[in-house]
VEXDREN-2710 file (C-alpha; in Angstrom, 1 decimal):
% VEXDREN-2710
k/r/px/py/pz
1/UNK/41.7/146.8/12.2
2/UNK/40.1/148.8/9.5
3/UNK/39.8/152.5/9.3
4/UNK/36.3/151.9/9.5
5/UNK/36.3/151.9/13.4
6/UNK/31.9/150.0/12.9
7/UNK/33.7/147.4/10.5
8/UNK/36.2/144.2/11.5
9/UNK/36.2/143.5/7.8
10/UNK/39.2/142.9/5.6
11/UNK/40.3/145.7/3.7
12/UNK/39.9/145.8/-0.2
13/UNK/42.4/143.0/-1.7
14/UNK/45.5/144.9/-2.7
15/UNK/46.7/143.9/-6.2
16/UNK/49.8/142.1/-5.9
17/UNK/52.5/143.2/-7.7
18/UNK/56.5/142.0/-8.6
19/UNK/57.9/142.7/-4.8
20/UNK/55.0/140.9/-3.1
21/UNK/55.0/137.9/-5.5
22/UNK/59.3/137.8/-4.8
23/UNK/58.5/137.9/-0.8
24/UNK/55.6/135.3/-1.3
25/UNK/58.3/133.1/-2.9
26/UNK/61.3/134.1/-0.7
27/UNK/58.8/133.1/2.2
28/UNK/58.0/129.8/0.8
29/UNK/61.8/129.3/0.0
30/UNK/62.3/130.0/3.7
31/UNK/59.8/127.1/4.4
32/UNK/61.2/124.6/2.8
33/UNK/64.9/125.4/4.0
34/UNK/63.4/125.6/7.7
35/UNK/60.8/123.2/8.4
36/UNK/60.4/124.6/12.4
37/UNK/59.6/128.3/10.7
38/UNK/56.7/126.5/8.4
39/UNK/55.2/125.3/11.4
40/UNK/55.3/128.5/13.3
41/UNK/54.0/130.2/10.3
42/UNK/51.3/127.6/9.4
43/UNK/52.7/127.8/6.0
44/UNK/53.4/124.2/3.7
45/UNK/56.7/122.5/4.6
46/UNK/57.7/119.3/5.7
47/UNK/56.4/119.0/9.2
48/UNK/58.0/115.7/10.2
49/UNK/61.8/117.4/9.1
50/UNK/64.1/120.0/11.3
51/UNK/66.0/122.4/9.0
52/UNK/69.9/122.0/8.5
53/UNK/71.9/123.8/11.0
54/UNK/75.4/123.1/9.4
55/UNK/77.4/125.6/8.2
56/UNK/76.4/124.2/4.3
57/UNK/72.7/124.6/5.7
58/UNK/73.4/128.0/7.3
59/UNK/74.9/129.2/3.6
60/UNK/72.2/128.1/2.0
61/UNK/69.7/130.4/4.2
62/UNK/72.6/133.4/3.6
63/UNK/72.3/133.1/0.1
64/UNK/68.5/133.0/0.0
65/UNK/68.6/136.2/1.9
66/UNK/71.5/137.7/-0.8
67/UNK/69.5/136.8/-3.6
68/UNK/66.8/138.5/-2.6
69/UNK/68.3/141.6/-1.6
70/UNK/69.7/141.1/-5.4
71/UNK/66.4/141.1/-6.9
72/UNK/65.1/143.8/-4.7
73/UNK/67.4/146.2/-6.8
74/UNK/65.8/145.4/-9.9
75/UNK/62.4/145.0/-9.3
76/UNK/59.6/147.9/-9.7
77/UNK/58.4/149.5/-6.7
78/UNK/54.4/150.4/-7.7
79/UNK/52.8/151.5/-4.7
80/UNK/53.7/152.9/-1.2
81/UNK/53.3/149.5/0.2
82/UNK/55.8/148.4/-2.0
83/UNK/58.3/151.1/-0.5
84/UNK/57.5/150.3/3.0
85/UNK/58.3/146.7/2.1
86/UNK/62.1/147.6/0.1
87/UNK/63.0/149.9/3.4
88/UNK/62.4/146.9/5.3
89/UNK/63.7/144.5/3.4
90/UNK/67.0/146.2/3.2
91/UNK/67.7/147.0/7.0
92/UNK/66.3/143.4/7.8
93/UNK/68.2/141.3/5.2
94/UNK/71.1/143.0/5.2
95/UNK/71.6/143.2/9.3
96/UNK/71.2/139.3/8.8
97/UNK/73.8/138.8/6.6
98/UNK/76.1/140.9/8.4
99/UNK/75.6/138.5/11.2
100/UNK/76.3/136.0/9.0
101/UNK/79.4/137.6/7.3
102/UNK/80.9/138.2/11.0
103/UNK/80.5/134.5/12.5
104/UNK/77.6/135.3/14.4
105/UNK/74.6/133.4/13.3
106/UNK/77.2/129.7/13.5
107/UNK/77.9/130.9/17.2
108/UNK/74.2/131.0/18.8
109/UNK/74.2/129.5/21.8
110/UNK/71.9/130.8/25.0
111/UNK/69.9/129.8/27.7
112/UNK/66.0/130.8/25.5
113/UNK/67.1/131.4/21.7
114/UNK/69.5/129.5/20.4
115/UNK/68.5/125.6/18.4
116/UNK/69.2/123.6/21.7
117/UNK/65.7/125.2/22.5
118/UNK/64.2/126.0/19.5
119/UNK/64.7/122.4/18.2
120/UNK/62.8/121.5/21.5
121/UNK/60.5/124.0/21.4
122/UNK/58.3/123.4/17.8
123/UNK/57.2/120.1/19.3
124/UNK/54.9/122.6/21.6
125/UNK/53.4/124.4/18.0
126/UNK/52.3/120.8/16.3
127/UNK/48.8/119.0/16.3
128/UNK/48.4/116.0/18.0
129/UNK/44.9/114.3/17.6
130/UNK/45.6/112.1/14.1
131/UNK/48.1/109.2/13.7
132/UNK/49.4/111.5/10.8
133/UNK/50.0/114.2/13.6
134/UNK/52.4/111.6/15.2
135/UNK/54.2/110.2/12.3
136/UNK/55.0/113.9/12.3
137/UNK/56.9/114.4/15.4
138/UNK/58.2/111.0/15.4
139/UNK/60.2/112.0/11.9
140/UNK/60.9/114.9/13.4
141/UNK/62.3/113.4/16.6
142/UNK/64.1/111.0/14.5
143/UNK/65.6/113.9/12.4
144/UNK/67.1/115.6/16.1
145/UNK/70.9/113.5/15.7
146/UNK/71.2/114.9/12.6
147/UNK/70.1/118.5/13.2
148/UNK/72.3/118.5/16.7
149/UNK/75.6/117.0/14.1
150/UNK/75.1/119.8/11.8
151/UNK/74.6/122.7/14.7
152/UNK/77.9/121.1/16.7
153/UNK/79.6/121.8/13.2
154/UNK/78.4/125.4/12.5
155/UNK/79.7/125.9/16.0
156/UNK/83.0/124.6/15.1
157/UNK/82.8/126.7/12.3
158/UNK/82.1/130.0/14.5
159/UNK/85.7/129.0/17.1
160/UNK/87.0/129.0/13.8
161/UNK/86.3/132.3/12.9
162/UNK/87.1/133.7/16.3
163/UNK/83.2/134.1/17.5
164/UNK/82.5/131.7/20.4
165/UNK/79.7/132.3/23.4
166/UNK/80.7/133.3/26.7
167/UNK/82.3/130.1/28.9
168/UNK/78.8/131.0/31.0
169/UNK/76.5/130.5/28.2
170/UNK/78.3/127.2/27.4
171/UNK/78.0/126.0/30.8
172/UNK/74.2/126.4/30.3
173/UNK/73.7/124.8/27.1
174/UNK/75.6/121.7/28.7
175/UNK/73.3/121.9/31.3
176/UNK/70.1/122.3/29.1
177/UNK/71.7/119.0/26.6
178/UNK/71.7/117.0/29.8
179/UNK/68.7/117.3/31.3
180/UNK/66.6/117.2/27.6
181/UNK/69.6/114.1/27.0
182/UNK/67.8/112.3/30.4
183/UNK/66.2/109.3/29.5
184/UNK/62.6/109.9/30.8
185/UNK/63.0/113.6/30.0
186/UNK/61.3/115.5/27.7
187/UNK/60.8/113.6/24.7
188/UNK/60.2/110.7/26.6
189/UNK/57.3/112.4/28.3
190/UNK/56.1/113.9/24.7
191/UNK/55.8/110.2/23.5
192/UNK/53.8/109.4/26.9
193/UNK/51.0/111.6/25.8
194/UNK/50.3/110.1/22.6
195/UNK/46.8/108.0/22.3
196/UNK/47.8/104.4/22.9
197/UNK/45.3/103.2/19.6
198/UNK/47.6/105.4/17.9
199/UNK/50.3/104.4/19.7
200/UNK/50.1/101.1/18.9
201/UNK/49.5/101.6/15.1
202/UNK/52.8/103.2/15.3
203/UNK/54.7/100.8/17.5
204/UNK/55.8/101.3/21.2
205/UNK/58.7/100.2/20.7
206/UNK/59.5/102.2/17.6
207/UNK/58.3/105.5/19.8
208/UNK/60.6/104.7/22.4
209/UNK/63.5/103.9/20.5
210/UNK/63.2/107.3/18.9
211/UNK/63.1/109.3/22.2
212/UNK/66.0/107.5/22.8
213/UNK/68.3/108.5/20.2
214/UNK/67.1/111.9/20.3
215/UNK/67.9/111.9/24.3
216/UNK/71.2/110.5/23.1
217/UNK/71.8/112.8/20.7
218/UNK/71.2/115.8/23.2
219/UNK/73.8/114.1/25.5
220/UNK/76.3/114.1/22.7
221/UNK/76.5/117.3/22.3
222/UNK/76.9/118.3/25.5
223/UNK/79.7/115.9/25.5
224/UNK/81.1/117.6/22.7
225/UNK/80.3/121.1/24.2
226/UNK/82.0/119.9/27.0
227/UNK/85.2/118.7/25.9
228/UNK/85.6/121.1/22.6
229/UNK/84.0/124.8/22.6
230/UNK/84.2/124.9/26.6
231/UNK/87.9/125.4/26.2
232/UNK/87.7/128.0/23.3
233/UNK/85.2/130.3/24.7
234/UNK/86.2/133.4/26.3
235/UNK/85.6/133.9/30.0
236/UNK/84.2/137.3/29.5
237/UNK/80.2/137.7/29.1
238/UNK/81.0/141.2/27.1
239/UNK/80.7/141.3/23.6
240/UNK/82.4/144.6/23.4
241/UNK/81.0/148.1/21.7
242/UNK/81.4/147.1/18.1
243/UNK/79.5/144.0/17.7
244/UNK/77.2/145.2/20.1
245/UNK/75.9/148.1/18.3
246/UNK/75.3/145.2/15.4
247/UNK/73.1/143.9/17.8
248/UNK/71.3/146.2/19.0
249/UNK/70.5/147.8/16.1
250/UNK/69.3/144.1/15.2
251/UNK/67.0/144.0/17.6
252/UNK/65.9/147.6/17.7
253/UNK/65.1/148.3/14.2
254/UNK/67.2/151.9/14.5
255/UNK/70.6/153.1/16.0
256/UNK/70.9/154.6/19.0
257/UNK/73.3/156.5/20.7
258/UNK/74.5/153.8/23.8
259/UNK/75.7/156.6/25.7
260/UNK/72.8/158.6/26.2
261/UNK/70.8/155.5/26.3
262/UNK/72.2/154.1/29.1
263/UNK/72.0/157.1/31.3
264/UNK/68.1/157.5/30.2
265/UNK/68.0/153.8/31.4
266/UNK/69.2/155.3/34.4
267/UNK/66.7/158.5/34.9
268/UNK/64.3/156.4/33.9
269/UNK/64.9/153.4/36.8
270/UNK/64.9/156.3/38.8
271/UNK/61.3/157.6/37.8
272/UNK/60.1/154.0/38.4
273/UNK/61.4/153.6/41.5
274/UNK/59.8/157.2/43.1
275/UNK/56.2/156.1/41.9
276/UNK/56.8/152.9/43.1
277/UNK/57.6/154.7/46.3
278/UNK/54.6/156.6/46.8
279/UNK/52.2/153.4/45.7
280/UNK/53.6/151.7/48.3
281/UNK/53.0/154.5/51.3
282/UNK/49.9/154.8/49.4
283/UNK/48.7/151.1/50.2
284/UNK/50.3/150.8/53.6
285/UNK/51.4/154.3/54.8
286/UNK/54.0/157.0/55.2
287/UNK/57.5/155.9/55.6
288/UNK/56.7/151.9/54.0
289/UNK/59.6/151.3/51.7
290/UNK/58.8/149.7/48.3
291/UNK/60.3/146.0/49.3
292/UNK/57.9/146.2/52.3
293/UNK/55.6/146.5/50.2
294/UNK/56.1/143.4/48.1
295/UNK/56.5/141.5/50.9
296/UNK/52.9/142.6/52.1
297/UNK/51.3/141.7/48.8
298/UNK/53.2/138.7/48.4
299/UNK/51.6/137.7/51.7
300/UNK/48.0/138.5/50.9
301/UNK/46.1/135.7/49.7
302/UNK/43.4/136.9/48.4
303/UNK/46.4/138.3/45.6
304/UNK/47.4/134.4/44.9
305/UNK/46.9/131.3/42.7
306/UNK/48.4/128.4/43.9
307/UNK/49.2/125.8/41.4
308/UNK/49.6/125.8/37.4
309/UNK/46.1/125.1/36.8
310/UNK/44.9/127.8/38.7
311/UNK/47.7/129.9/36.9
312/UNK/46.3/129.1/33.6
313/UNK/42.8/129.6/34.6
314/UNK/43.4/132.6/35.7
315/UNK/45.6/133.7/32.8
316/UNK/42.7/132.7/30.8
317/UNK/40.5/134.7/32.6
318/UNK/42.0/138.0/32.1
319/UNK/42.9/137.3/29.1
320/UNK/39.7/136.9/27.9
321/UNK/38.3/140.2/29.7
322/UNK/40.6/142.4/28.0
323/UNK/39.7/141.3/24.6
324/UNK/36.0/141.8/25.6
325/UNK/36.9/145.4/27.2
326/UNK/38.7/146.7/24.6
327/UNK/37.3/145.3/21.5
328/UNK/34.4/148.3/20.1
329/UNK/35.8/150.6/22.6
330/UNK/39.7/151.6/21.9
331/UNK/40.2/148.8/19.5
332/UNK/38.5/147.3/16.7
333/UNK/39.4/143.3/17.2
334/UNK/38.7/141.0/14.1
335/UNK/36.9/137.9/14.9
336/UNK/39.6/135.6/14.7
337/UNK/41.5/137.6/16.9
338/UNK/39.3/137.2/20.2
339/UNK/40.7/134.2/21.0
340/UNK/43.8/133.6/22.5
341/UNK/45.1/130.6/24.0
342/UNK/46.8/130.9/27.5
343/UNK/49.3/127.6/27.8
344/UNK/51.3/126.3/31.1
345/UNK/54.6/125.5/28.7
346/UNK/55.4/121.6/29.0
347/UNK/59.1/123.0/30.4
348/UNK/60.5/124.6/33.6
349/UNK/63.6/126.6/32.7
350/UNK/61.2/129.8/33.4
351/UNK/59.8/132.4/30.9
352/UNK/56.9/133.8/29.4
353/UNK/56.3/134.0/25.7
354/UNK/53.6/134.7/22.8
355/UNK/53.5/132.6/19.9
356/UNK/51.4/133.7/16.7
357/UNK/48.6/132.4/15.2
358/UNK/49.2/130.3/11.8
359/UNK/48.5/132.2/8.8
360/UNK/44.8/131.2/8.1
361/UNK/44.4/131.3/11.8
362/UNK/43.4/127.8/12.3
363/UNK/46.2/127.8/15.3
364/UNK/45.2/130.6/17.6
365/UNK/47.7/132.8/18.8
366/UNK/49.0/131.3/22.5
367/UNK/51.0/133.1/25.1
368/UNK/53.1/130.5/27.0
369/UNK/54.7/130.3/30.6
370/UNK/57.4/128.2/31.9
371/UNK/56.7/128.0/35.4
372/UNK/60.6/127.3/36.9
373/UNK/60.3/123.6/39.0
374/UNK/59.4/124.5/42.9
375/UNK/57.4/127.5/41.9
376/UNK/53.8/126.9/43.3
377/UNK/52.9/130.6/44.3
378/UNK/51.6/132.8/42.0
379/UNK/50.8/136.7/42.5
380/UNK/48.6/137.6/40.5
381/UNK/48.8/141.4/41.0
382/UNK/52.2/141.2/39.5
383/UNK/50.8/139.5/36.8
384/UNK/47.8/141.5/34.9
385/UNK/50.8/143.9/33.4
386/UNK/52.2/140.5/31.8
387/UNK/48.8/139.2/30.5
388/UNK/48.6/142.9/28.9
389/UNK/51.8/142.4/27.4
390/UNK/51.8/139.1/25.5
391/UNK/47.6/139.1/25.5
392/UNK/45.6/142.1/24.2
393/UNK/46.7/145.1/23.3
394/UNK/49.6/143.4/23.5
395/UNK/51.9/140.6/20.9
396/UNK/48.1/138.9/20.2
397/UNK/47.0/141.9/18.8
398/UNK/50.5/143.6/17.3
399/UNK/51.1/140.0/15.6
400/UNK/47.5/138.7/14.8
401/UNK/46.6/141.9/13.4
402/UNK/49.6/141.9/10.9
403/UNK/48.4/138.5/9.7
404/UNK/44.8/139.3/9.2
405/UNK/46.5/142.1/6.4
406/UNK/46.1/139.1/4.4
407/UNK/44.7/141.5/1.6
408/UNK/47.1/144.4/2.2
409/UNK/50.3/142.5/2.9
410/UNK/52.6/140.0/1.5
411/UNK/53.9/136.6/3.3
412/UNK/57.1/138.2/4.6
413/UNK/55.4/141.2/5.9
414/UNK/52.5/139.4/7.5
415/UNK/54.7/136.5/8.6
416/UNK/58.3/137.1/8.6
417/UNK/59.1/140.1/9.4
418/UNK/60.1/141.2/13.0
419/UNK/61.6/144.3/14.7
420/UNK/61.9/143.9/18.1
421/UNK/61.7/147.4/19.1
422/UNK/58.8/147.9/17.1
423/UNK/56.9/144.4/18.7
424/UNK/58.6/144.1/21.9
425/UNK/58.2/147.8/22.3
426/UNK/54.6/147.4/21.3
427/UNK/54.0/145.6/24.5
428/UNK/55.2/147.7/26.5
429/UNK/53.7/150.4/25.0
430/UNK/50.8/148.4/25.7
431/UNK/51.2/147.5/29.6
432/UNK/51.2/151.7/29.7
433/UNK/48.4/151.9/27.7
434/UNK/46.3/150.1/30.0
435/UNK/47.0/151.6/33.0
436/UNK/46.5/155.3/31.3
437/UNK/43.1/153.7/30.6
438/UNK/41.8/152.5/33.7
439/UNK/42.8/148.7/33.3
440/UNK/44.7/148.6/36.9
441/UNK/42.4/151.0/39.2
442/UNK/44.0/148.4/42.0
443/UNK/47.2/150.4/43.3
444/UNK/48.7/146.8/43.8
445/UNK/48.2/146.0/40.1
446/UNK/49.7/149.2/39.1
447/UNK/52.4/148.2/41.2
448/UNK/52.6/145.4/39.3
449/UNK/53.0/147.5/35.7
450/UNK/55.7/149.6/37.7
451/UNK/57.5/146.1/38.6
452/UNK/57.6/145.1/35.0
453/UNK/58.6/148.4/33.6
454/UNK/61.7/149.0/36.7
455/UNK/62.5/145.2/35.2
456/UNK/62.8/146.8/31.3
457/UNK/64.6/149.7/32.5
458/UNK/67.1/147.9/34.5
459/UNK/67.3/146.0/31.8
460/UNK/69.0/149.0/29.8
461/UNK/71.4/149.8/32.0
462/UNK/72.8/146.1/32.8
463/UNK/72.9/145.1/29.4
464/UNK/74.5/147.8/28.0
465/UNK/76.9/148.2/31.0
466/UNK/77.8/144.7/30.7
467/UNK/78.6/144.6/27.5
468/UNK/80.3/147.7/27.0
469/UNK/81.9/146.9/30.4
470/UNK/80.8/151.1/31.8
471/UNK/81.5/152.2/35.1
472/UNK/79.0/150.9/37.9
473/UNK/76.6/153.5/39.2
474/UNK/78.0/153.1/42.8
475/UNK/81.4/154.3/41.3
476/UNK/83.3/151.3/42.1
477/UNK/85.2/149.9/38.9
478/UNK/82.8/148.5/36.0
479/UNK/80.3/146.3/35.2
480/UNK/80.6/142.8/35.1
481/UNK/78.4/139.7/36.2
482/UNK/78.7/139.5/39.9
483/UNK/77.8/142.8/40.0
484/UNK/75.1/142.5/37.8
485/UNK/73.5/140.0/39.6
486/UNK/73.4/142.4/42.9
487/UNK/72.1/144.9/40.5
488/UNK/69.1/142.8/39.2
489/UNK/68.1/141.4/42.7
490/UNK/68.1/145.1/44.1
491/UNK/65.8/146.9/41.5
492/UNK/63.7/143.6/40.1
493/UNK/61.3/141.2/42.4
494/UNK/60.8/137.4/42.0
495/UNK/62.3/134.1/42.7
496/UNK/66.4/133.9/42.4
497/UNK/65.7/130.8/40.0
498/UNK/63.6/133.7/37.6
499/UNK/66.2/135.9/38.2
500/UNK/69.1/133.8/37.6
501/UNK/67.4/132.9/34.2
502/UNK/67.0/136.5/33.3
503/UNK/70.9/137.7/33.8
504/UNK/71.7/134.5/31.8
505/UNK/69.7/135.3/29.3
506/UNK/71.1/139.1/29.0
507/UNK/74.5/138.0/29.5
508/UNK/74.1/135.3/26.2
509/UNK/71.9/137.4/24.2
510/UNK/73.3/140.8/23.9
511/UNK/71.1/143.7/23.1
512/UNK/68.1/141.7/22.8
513/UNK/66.2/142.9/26.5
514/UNK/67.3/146.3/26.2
515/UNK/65.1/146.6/22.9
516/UNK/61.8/146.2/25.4
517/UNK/62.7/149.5/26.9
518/UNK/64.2/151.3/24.1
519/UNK/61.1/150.6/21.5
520/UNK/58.7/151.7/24.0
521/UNK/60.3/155.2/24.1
522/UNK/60.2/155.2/20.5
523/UNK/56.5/154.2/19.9
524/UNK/56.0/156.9/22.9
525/UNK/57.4/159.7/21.0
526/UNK/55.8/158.5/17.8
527/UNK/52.4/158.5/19.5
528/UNK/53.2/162.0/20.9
529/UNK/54.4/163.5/17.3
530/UNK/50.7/161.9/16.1
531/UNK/48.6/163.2/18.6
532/UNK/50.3/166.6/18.3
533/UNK/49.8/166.6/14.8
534/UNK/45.9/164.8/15.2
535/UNK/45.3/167.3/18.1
536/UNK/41.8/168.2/16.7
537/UNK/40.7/164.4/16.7
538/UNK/38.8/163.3/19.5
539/UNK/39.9/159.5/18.5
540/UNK/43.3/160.4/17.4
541/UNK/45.2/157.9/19.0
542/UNK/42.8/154.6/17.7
543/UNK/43.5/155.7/14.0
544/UNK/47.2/155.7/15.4
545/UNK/47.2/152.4/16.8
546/UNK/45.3/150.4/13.7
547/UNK/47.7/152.8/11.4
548/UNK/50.6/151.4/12.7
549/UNK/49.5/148.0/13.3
550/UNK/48.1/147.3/10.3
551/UNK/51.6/148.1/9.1
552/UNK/53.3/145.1/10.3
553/UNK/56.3/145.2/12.4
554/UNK/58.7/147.2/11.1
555/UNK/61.8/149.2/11.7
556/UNK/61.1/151.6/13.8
557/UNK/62.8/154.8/11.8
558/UNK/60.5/153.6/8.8
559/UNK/57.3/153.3/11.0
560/UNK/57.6/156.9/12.0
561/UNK/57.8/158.0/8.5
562/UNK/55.0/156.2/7.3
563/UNK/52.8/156.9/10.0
564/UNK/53.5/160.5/10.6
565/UNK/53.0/161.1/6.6
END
């Protein structure tokens, strides 16, 4: 997005100076030390490695971090781009190496982010039409024992420090090592799709015996979580007020004050749930309670898909029609934005997830969905909202338009940075946006929006009433999982095996689902302070939305002085 509302052109190439070249580098550095990141960024690594997860890897990544924190306070700032970058850097970095510093970053372990995924998940991000593309994630399948060694030893390392997850989130990464540890599991089922002419170049047998030891390797170490962290790690899924303000500010890109948050999450379930209400007498009459409802419109076929490739078609679909709506009209969209890629993910744990284009955009950004095993019935008018959310205006646009600053920004800002208040609230942001603009005229599909946002919300008050272990809201004693799991299936729709992925995921990821909820209020009131101030401008609020995206994600209390300047 230019300011030039006629023109998708790239803005005038920025001259680089010291900070930009020291990110470019740092970025690079990061590349090299974490092969999975180079091939989510596009950027040159070694695409048949897996980066070091022991604690002498984890180090290493700390002290890349330090060092550039230390050049930071001796390097010339020349331009206001420059500034932007430093504030940044600094509340980035150095929440990261607090992290560090505390035990936290040897002790991931949960049921989405955590390496026992994310050492999976890469193989989803690499090409697969050359030989070359093969030897790749054979190497890198060979490379999985070793990775899993070093990541049971930075786990070690974390009991030793006194930072272990929950017994809960243990439980589940045993789970998850077994089933990717089964024999004609997932890697096996990689190897099945490759080209037998290539295939054969390679060897069979040399394919197989690779999934093999990386099946084996997964099943070691849920051995090993089984028989050694299982009995160090605390019963309680809590994390406790002090490292969970680390978090969340983390995740948030700005402190907030818990307290007041938490009854806002509150009011603001509240609001949801009374326009829920009257949508729902709305569509089937006075006195129709909002679960009737759902059932109603779960029921109607002509609001269903039935199988994944009718999912992903129709994912496509709408995907594809907001770009074309929206691009000339409330957005400017640069070509290689309008094309998204919409992707039934190869697993079925359950979620829904954007990945970002590579950096000269030769991978299209791709939003992903994990359809959980069983599930067959699809509604769409649940589902535009989400579309909106990862799609256009959405993490396609928020994260594709930050990389086509290719003239403007440097690597880290285009590529590594990531707030997410600023890009989970974004999407949010976005879902609202949409509706305010007409997008859902079908009261179903703005029941839909409602559903998603009562999810976010609820997501405020369970996570931070877990965590800081706060009274209930029916008065009796204080949070804890059983009664979080009530909580979730009373004020958020969809199947248990959805639901029970979602509390798992909150439980073992503190702060992280709250920031949805939180960064939306924040890119509301910065919206509202700009429009106040814009009030004369008839097109106020596009020049606020390619202002701030063109930005790059960022924390949020440094967006709002840079946009509002």
């Amino acid at each position: 997005m230019t300011n030039d509302p006629t023109s998708n052109a790239q803005p005038p190439v920025r001259k680089w100076s010291a900070l930009d070249q020291l990110c470019d580098q740092y970025m690079l550095q990061v590349a090299k030390l974490h092969p999975v990141a180079a091939t989510d960024w596009g950027l040159p690594g070694d695409q048949a490695a897996l980066p070091d997860l022991s604690p002498a890897g984890l180090e290493q990544f700390a002290d890349l971090q330090a060092g550039l924190l230390v050049a930071l306070r001796h390097v010339q700032l020349e331009d206001e781009v420059d500034h932007v970058t430093a504030a940044a850097l600094k509340d980035r970095l150095g929440l990261e190496l607090q992290l560090f510093e505390s035990g936290e970053k040897y002790a991931e372990l949960n049921n989405l982010a955590s390496p026992i995924q994310q050492v999976r998940d890469v193989f989803s991000l690499m090409p697969t039409k050359t030989e070359q593309d093969w030897q790749n994630i054979l190497g890198r399948i060979n490379a999985i024992p070793k990775a899993l060694e070093g990541y049971a030893e930075s786990l070690a390392m974390g009991a030793q420090m006194g930072v272990v997850a929950a017994k809960r989130q243990v439980r589940i990464g045993i789970g998850q090592c077994m089933k990717l540890g089964h024999s004609r599991g997932f890697f096996a089922e990689l190897v099945a799709t490759c080209p037998e002419e290539i295939a054969a170049k390679i060897g069979h047998e040399k394919l197989h015996h690779s999934t093999r030891e990386a099946a084996r390797a997964y099943r070691r170490l849920a051995d090993w979580l089984e028989d050694e962290l299982l009995r160090q790690a605390p019963h309680a899924d809590g994390v406790g007020e002090k490292r969970y303000k680390l978090f969340s500010e983390m995740f948030v890109g700005a402190k907030v004050d818990l307290d007041e948050t938490y009854k806002w999450g509150l009011s603001e379930l509240a609001r949801i749930k009374a326009a829920q209400q009257k949508i729902a007498e709305e569509l089937y009459g006075p006195g129709t309670t909002v679960r009737e409802c759902f059932n109603k419109l779960e029921a109607d076929p002509g609001r269903q898909v039935h199988g994944k490739e009718a999912l992903q078609k129709w994912l496509q679909t709408t995907a594809d029609q907001a770009i074309e709506n929206l691009n000339g009209t409330q957005f400017d969209i640069a070509p290689p934005l309008r094309t998204i890629e919409c992707m039934i993910a190869p697993t079925d744990e359950g979620g829904i997830w954007y990945t970002a284009p590579s950096a000269d955009f030769s991978r299209p950004g791709r939003m992903w969905w994990s359809v959980p095993k069983g599930d067959n019935v699809f509604h769409v008018w649940q589902e535009r909202t989400t579309v909106f959310h990862e799609g256009v205006p959405g993490h396609h646009l928020q994260l594709g338009q930050a990389i086509y600053q290719a003239n403007t920004l440097n690597l880290w800002r285009r590529l590594g940075s990531w707030f997410s208040g600023y890009g989970e609230g974004w999407a949010l942001y976005a879902e609202q946006l949409m509706a305010d603009l007409g997008h859902m005229s079908d009261p179903a599909d703005m029941l839909g929006m409602l559903d998603a946002q009562r999810l976010r919300a609820a997501r405020v008050v369970l996570d931070i009433g877990v965590h800081l272990e706060k009274p209930r809201p029916d008065g009796n004693g204080t949070w804890d999982a059983d009664y979080a799991w009530e909580f979730l299936r009373e004020n958020v729709t969809g199947s248990d095996a959805m639901l029970r992925f979602e509390l798992d995921r909150y439980l073992g990821w503190p702060g992280q689902a709250p920031s949805y909820k939180i960064g939306q209020r924040l890119w509301q009131q910065l919206a509202d302070k700009y429009a106040e101030k814009h009030g004369d401008d008839p097109e106020a609020m596009k020049h606020f939305h390619s202002k701030a995206l063109d930005l790059g994600a960022l924390p949020m209390k440094t967006l709002e002085r840079v946009v509002l300047a």
